[in-house]
C-alpha angles and dihedrals in degrees: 000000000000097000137094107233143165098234111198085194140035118257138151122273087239132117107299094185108140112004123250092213090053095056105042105041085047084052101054095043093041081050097043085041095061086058110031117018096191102054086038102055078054092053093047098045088050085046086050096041081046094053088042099058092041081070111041083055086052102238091118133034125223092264096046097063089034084059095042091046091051090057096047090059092047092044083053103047083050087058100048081052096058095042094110096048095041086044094080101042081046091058087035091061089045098055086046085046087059101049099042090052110028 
């Protein structure tokens, strides 16, 4: 925000500690690499080659994808923990999903 920089893109003058980006799309291919390996590494390689270009645009700094992408692999490790207590109320909604809509 502070700083005088050459952006190759627009973005809002906001925080940008950690990226958003960074931490949700980490999050989407750690979790889809627990489950497929193939489709995840894709996933992972598009979310490096992402955080990559955010900052060769200069909206992030290094730090600030390196933070985001941190917190997409621990979001996603929490997740995997509570698989087995979030299981039943997914299949609850769904139920619900179906019967709302069938």
């Amino acid at each position: 925000m502070h700083h005088k920089v050459n952006l190759l893109v627009k973005h809002p003058a906001d925080a940008s500690f950690p990226s958003d980006h960074a931490s949700g799309d980490s999050a989407l291919s750690f979790t889809e690499l627990m489950y497929d390996k193939s489709i995840g590494s894709i996933m992972m390689v598009l979310t490096l080659l992402l955080l990559f270009a955010r900052i060769y645009v200069g909206v992030h700094y290094p730090l600030d994808v390196i933070a985001g992408f941190i917190i997409g692999f621990i979001s996603s490790k929490i997740l995997r923990g509570l698989e087995g207590i979030l299981s039943p109320v997914e299949g609850y909604i769904i139920k619900i999903w179906h019967k709302i809509f069938a």
